[in-house]
Predicted model as a PDB file, atoms N, CA, C, CB and O in Angstrom, pLDDT in the B-factor column:
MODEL        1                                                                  
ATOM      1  N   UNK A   1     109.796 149.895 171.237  1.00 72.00           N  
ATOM      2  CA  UNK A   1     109.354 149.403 169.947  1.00 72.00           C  
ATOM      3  C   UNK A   1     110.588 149.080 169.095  1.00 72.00           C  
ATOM      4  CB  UNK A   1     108.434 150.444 169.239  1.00 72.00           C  
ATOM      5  O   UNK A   1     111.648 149.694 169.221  1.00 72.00           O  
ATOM      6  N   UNK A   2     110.404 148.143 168.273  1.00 69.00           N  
ATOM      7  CA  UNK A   2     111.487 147.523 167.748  1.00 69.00           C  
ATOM      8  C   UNK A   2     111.583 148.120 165.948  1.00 69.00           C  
ATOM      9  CB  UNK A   2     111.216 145.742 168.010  1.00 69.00           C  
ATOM     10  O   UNK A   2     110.733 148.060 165.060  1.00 69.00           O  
ATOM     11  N   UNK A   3     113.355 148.824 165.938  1.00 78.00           N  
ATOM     12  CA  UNK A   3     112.760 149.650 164.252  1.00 78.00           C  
ATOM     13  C   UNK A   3     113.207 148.291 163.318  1.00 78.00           C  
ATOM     14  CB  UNK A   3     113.966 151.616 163.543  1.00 78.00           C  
ATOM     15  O   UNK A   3     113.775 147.204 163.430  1.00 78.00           O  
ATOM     16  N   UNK A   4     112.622 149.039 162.453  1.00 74.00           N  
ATOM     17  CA  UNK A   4     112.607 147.970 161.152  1.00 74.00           C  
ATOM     18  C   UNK A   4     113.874 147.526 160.933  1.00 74.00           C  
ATOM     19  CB  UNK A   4     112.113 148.566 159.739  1.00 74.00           C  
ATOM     20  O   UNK A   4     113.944 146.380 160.489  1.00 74.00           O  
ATOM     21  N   UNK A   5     115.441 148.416 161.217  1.00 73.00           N  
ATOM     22  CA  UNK A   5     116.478 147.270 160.871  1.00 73.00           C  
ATOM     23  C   UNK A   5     117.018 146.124 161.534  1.00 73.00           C  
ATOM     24  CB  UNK A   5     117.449 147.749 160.647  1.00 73.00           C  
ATOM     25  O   UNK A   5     117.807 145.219 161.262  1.00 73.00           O  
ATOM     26  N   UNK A   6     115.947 146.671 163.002  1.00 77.00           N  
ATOM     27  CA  UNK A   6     116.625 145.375 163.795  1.00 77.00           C  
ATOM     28  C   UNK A   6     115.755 144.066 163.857  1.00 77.00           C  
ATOM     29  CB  UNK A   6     116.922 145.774 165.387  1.00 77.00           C  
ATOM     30  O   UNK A   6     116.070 142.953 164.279  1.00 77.00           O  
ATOM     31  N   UNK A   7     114.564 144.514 163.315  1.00 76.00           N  
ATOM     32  CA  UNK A   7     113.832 143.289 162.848  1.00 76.00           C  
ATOM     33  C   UNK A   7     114.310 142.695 161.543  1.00 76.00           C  
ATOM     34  CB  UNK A   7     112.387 143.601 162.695  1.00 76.00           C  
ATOM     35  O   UNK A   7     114.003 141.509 161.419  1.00 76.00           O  
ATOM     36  N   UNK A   8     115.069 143.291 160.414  1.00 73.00           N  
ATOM     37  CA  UNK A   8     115.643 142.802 159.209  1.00 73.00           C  
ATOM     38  C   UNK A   8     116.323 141.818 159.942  1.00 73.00           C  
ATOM     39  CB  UNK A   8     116.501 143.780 158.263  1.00 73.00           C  
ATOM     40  O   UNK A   8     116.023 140.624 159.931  1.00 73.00           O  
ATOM     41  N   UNK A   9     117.512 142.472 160.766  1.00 73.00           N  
ATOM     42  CA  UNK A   9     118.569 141.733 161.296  1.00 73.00           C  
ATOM     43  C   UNK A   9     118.391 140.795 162.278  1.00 73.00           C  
ATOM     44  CB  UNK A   9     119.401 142.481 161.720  1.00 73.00           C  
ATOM     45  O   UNK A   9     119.406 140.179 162.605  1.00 73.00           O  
ATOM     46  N   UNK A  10     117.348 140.523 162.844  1.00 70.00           N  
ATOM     47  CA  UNK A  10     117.191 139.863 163.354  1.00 70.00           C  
ATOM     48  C   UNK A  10     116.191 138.598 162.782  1.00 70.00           C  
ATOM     49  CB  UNK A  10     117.046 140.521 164.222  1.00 70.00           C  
ATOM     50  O   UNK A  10     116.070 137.603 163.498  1.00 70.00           O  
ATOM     51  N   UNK A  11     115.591 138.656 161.676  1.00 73.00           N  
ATOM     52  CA  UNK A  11     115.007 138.039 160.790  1.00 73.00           C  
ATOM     53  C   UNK A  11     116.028 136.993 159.463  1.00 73.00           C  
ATOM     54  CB  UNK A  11     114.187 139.233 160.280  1.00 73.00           C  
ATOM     55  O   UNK A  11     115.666 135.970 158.881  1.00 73.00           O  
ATOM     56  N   UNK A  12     117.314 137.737 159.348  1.00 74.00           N  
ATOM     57  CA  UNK A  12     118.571 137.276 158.956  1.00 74.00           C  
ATOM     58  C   UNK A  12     118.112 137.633 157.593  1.00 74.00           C  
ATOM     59  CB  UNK A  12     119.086 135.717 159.332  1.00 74.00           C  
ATOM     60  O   UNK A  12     118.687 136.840 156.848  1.00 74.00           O  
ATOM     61  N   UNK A  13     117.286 138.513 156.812  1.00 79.00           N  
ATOM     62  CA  UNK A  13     116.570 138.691 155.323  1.00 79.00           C  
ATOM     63  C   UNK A  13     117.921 138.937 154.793  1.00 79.00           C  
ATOM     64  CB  UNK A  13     115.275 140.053 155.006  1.00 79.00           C  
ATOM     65  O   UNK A  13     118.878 139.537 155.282  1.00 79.00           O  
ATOM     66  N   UNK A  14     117.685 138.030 153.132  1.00 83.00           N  
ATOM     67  CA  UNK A  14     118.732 138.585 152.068  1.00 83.00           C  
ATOM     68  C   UNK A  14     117.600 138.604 151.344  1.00 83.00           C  
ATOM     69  CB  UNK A  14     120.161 137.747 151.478  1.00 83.00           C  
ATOM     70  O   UNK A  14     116.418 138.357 151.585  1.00 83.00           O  
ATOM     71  N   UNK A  15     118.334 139.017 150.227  1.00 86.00           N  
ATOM     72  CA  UNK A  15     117.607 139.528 148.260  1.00 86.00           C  
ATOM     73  C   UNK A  15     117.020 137.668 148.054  1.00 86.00           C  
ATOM     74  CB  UNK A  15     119.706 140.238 146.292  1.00 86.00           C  
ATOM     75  O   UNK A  15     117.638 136.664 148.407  1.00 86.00           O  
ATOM     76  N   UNK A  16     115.858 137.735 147.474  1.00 86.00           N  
ATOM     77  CA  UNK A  16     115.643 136.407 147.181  1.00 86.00           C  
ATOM     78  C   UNK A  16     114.324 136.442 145.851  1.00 86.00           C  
ATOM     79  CB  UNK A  16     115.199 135.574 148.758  1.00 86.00           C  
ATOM     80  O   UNK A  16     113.924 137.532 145.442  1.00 86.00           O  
ATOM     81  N   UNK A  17     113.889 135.426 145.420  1.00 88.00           N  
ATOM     82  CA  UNK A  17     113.284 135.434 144.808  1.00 88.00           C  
ATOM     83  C   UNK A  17     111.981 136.108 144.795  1.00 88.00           C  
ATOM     84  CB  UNK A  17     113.405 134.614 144.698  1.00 88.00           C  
ATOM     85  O   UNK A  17     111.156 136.250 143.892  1.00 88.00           O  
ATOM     86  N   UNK A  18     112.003 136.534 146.171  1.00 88.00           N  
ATOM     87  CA  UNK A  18     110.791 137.214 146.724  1.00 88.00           C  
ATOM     88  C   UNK A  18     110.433 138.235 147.274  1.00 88.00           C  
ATOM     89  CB  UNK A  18     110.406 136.776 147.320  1.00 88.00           C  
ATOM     90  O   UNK A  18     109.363 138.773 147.558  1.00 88.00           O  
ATOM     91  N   UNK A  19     112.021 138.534 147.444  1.00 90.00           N  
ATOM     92  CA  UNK A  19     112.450 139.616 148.438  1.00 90.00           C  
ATOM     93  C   UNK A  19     113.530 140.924 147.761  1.00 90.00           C  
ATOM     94  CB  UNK A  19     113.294 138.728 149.721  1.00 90.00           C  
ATOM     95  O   UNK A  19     114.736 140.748 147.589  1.00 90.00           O  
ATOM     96  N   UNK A  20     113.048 141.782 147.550  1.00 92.00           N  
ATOM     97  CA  UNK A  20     114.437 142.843 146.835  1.00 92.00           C  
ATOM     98  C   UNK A  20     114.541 144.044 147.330  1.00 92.00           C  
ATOM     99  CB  UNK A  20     114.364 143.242 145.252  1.00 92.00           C  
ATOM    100  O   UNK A  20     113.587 144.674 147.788  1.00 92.00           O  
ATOM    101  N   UNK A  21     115.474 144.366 147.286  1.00 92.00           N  
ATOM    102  CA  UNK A  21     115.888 145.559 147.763  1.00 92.00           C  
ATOM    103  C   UNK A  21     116.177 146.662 147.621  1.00 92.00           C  
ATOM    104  CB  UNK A  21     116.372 145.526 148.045  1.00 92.00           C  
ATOM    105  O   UNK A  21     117.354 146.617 147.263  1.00 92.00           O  
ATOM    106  N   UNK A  22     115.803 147.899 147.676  1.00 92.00           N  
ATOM    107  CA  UNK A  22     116.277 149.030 146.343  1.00 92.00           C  
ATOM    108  C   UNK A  22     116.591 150.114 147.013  1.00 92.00           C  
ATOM    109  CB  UNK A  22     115.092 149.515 145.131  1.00 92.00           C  
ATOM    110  O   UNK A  22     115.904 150.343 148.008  1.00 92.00           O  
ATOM    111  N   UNK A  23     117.660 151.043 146.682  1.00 91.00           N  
ATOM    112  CA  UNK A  23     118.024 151.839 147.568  1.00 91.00           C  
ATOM    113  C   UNK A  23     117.073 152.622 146.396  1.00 91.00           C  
ATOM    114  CB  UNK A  23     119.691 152.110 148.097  1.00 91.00           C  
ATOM    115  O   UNK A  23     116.729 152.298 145.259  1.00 91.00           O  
ATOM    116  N   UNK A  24     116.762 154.111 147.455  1.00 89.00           N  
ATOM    117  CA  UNK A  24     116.352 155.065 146.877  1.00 89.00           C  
ATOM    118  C   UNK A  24     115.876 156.147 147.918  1.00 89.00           C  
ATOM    119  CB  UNK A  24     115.432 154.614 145.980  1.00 89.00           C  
ATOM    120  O   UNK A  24     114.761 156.353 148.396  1.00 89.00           O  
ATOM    121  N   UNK A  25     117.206 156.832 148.130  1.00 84.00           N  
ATOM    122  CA  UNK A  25     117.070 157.612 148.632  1.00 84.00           C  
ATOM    123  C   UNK A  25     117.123 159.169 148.138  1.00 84.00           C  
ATOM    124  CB  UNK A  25     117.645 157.237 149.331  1.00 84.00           C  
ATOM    125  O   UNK A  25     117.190 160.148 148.881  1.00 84.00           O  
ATOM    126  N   UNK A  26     117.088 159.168 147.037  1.00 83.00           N  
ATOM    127  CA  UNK A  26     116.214 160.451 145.923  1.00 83.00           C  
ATOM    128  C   UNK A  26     115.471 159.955 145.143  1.00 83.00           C  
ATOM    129  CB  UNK A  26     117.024 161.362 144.905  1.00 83.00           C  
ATOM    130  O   UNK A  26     115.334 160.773 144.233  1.00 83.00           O  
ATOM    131  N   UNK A  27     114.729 158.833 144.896  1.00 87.00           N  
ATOM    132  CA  UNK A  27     113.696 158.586 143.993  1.00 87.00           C  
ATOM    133  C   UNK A  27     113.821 157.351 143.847  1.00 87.00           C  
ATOM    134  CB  UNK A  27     113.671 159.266 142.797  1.00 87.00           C  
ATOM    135  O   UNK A  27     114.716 156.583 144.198  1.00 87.00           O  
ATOM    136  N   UNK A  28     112.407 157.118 143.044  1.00 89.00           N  
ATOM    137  CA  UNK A  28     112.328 155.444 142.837  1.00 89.00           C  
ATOM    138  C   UNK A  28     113.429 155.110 142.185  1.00 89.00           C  
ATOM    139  CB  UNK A  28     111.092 154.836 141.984  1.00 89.00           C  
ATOM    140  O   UNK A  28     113.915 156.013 141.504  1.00 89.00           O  
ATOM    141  N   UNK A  29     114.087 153.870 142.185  1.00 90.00           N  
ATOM    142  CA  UNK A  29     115.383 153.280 141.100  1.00 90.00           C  
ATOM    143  C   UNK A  29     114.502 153.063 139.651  1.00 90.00           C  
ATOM    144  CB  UNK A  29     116.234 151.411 141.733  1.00 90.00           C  
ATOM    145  O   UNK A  29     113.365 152.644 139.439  1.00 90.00           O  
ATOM    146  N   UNK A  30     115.468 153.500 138.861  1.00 91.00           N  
ATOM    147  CA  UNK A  30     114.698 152.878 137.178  1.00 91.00           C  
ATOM    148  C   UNK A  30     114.680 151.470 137.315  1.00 91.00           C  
ATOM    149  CB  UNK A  30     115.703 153.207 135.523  1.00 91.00           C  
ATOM    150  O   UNK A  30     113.887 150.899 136.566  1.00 91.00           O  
ATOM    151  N   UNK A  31     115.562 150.537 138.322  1.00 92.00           N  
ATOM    152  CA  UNK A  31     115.524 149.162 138.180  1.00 92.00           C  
ATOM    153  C   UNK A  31     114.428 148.411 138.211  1.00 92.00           C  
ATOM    154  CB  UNK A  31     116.181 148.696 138.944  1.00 92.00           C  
ATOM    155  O   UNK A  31     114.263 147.293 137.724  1.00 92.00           O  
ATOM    156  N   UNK A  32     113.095 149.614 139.282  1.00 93.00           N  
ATOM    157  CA  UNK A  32     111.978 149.267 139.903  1.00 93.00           C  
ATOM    158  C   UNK A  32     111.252 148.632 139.454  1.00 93.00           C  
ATOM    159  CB  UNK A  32     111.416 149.968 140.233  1.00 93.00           C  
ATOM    160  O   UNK A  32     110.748 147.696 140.074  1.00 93.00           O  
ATOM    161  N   UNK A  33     110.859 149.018 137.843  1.00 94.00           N  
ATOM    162  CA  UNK A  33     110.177 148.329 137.326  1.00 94.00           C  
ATOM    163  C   UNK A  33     110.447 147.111 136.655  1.00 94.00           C  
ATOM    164  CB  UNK A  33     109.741 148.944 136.804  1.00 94.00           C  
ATOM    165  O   UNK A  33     109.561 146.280 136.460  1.00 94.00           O  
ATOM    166  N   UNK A  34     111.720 146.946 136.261  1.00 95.00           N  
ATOM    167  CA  UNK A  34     111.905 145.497 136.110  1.00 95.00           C  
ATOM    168  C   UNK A  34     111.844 144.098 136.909  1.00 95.00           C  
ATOM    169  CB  UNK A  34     112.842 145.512 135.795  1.00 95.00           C  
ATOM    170  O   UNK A  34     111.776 142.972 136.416  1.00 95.00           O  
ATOM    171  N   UNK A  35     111.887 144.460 138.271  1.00 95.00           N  
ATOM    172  CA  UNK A  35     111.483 144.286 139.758  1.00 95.00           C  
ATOM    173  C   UNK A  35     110.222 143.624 139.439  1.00 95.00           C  
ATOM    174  CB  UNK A  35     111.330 145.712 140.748  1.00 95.00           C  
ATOM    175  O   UNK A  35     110.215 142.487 138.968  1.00 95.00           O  
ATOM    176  N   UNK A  36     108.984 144.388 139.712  1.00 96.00           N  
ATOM    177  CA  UNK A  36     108.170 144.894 139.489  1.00 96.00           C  
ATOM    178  C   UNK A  36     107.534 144.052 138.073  1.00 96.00           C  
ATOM    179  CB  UNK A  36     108.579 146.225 139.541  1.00 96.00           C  
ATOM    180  O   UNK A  36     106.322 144.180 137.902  1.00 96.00           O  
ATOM    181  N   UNK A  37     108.125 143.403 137.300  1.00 96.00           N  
ATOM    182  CA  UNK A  37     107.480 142.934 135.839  1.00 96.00           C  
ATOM    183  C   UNK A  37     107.780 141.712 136.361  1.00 96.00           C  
ATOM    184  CB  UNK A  37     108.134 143.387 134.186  1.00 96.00           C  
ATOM    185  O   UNK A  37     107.099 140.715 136.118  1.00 96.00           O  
ATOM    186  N   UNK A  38     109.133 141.710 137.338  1.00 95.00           N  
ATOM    187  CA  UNK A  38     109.818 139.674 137.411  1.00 95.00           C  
ATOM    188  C   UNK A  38     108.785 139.426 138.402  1.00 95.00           C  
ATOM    189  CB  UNK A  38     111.931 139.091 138.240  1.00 95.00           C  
ATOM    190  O   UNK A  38     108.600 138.226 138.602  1.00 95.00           O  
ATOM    191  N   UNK A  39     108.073 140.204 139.068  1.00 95.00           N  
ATOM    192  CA  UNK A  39     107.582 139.533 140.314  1.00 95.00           C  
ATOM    193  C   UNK A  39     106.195 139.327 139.366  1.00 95.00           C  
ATOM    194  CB  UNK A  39     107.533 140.543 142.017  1.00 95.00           C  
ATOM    195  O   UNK A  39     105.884 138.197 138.987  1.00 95.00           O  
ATOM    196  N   UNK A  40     105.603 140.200 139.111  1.00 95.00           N  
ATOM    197  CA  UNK A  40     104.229 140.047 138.135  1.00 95.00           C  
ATOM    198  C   UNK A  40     103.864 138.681 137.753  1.00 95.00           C  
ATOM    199  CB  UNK A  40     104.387 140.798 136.726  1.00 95.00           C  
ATOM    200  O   UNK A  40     102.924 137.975 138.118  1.00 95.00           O  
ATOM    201  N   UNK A  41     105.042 138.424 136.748  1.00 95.00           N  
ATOM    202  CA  UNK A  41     105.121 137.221 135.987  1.00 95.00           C  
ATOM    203  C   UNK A  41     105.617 136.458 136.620  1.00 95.00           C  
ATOM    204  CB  UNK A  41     105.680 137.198 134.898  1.00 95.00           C  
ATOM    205  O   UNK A  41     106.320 135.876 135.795  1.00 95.00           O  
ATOM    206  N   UNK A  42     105.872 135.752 138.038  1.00 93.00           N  
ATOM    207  CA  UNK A  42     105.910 135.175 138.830  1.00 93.00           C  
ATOM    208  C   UNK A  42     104.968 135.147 140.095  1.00 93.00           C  
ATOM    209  CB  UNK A  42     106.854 135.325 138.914  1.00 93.00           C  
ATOM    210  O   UNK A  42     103.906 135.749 139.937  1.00 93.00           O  
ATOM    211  N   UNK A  43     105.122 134.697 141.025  1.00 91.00           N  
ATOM    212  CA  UNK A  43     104.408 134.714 142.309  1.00 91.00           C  
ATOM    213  C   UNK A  43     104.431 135.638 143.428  1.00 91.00           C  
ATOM    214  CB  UNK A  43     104.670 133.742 142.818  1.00 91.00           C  
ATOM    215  O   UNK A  43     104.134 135.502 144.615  1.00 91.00           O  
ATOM    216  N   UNK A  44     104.923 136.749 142.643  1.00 93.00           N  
ATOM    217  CA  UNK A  44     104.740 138.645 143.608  1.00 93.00           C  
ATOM    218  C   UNK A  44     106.154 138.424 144.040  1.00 93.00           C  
ATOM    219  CB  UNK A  44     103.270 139.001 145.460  1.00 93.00           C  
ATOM    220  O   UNK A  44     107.089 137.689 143.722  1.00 93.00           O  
ATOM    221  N   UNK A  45     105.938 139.271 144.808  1.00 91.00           N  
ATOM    222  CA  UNK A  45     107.135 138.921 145.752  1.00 91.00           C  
ATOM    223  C   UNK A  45     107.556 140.643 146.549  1.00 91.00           C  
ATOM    224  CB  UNK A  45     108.696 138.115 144.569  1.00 91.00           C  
ATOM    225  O   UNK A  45     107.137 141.450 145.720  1.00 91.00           O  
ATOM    226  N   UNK A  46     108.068 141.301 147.538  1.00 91.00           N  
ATOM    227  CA  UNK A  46     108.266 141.985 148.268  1.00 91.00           C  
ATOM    228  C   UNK A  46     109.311 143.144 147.484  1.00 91.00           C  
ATOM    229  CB  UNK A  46     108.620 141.212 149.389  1.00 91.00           C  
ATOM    230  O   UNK A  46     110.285 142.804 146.813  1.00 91.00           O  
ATOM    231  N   UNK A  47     109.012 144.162 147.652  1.00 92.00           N  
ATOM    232  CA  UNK A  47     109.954 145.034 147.286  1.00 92.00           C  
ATOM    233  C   UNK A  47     110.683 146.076 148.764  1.00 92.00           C  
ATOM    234  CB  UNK A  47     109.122 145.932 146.077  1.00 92.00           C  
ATOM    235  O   UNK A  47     109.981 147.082 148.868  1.00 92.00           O  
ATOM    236  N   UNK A  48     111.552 146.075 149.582  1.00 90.00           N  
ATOM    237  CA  UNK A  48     111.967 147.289 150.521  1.00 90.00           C  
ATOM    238  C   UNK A  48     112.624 148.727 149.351  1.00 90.00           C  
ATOM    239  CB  UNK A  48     113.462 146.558 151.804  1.00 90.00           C  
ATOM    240  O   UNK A  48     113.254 148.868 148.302  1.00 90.00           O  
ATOM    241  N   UNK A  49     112.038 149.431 150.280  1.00 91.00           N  
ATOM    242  CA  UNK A  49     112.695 150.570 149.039  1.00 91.00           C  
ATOM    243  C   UNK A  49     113.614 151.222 150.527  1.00 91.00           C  
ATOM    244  CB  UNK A  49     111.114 152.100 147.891  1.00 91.00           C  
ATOM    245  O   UNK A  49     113.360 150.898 151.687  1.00 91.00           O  
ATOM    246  N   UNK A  50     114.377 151.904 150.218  1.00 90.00           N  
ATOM    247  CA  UNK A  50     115.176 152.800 150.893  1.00 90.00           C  
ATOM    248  C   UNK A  50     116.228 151.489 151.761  1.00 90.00           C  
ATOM    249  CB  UNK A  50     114.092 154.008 151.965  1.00 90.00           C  
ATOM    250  O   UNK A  50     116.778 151.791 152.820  1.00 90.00           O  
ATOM    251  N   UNK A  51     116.369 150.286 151.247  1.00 89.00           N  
ATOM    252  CA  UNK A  51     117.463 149.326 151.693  1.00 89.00           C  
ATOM    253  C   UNK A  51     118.116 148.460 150.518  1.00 89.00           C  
ATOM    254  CB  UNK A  51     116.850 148.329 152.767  1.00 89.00           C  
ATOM    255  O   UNK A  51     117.512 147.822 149.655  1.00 89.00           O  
ATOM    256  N   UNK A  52     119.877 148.631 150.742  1.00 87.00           N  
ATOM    257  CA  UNK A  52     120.351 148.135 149.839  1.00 87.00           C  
ATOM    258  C   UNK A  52     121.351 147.291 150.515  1.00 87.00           C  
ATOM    259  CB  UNK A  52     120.720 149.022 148.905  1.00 87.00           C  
ATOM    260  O   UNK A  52     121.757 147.654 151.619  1.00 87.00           O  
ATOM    261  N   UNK A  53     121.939 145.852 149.808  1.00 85.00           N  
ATOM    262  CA  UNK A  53     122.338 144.728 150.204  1.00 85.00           C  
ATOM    263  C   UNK A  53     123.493 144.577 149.727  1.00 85.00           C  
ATOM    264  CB  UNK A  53     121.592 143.793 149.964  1.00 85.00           C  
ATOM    265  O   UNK A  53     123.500 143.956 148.664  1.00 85.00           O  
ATOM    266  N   UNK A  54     124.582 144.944 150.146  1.00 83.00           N  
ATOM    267  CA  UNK A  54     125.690 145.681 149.610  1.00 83.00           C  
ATOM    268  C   UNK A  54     126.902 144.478 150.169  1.00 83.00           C  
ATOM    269  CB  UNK A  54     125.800 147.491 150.301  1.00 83.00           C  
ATOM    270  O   UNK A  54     127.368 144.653 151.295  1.00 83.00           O  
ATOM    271  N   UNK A  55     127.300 143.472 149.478  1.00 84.00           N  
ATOM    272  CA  UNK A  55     128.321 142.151 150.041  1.00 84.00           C  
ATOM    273  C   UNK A  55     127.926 141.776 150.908  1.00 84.00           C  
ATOM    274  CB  UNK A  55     129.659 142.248 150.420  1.00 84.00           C  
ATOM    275  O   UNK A  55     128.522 141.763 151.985  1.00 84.00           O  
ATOM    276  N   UNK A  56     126.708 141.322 150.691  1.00 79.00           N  
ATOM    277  CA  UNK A  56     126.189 140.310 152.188  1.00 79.00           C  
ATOM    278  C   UNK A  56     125.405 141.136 153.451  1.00 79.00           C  
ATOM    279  CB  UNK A  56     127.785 139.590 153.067  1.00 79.00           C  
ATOM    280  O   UNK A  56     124.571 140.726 154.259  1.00 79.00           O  
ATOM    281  N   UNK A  57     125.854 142.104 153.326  1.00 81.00           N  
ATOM    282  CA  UNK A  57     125.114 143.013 154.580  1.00 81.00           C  
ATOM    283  C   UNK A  57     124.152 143.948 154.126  1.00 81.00           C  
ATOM    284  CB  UNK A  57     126.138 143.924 155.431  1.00 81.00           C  
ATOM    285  O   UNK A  57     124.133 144.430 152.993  1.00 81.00           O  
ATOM    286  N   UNK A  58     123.409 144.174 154.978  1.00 83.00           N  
ATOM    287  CA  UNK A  58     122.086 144.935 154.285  1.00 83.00           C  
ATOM    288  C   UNK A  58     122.424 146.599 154.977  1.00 83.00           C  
ATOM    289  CB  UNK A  58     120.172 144.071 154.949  1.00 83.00           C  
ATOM    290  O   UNK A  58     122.899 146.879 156.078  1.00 83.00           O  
ATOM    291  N   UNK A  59     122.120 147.211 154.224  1.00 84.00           N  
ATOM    292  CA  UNK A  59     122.460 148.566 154.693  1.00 84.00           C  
ATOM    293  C   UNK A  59     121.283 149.389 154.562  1.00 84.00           C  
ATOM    294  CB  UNK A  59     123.619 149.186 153.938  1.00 84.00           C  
ATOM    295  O   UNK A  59     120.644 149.086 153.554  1.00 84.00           O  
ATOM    296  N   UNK A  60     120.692 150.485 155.349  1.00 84.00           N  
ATOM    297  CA  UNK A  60     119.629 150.965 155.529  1.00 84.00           C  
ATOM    298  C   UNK A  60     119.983 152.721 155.387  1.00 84.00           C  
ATOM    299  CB  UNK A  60     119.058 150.339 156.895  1.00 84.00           C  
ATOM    300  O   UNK A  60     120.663 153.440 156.119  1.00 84.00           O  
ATOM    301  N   UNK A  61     118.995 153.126 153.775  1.00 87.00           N  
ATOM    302  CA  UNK A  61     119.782 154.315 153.478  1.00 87.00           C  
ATOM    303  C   UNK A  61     118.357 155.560 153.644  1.00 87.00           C  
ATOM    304  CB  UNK A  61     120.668 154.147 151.663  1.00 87.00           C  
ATOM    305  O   UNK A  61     118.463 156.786 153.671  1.00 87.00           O  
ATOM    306  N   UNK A  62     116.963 154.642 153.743  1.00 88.00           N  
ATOM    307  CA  UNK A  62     115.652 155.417 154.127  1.00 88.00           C  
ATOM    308  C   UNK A  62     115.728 155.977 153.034  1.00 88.00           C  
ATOM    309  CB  UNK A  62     115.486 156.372 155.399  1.00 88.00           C  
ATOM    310  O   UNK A  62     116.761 155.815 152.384  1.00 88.00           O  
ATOM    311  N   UNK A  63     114.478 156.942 152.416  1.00 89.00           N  
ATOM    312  CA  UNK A  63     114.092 157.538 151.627  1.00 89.00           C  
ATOM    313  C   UNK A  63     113.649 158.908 152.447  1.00 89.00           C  
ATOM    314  CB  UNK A  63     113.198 156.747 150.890  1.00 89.00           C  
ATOM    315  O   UNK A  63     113.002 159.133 153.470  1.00 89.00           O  
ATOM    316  N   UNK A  64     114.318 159.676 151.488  1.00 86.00           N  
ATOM    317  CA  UNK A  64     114.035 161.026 151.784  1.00 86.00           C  
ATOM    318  C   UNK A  64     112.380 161.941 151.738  1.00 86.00           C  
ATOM    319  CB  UNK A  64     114.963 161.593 150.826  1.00 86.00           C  
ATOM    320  O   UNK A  64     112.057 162.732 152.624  1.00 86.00           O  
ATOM    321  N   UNK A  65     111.664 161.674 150.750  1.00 82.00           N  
ATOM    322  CA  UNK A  65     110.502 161.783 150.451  1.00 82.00           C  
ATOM    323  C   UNK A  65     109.449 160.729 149.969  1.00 82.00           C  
ATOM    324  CB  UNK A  65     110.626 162.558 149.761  1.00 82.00           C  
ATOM    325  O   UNK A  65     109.066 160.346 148.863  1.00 82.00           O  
ATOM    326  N   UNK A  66     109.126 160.403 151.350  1.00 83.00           N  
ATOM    327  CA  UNK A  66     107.925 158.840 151.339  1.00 83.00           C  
ATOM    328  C   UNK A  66     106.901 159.214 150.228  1.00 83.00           C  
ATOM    329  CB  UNK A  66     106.782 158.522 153.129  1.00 83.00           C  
ATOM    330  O   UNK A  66     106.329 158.548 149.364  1.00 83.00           O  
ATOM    331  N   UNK A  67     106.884 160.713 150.622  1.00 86.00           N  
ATOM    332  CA  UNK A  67     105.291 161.213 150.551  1.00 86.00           C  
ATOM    333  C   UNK A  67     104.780 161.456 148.908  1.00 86.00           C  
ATOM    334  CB  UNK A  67     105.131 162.870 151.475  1.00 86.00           C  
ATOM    335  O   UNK A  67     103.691 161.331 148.346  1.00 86.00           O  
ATOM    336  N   UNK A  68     106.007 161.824 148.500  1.00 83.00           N  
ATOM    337  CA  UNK A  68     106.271 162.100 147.052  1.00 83.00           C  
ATOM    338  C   UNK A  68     106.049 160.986 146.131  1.00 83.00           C  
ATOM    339  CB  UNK A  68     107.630 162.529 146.863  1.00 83.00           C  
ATOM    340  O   UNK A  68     105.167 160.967 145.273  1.00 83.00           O  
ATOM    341  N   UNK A  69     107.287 159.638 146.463  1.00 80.00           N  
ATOM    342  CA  UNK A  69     107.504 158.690 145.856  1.00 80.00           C  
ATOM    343  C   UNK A  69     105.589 157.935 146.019  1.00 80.00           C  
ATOM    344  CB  UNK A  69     109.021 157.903 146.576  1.00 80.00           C  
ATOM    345  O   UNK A  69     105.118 157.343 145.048  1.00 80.00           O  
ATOM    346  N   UNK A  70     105.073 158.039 146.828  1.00 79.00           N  
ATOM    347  CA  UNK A  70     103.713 157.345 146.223  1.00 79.00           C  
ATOM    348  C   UNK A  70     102.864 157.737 145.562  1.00 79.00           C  
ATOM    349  CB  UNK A  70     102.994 156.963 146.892  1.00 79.00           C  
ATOM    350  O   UNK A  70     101.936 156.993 145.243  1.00 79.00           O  
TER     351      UNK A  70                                                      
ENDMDL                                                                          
END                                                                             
């Protein structure tokens, strides 16, 4: 089975109008909701939580407590 970063990477995903990325690997980012208001008032768009896009490369930092954060 194929994990989720090698489907990122193999998908070639950056940050886009549709697409964002948020590390949070102790809790949701406060950024979230501003996220979260741009996509609203636009045409949605995807949030990854526990991946951050750090000079071009995407880096995969997981979240510590899935279970919590929902």
């Amino acid at each position: 089975m194929m994990k989720i970063e090698e489907l990122l990477h193999k998908l070639n995903l950056r940050e886009n109008l549709e697409l964002e990325f948020k590390a949070a690997a102790v809790g949701l980012p406060s950024s979230l909701w501003a996220t979260v208001s741009a996509f609203a008032n636009t045409h949605g768009g995807w949030i990854l939580l526990g991946v951050r896009e750090d000079k071009g490369k995407i880096r995969f930092e997981g979240v510590k407590n899935p279970e919590t954060m929902k």
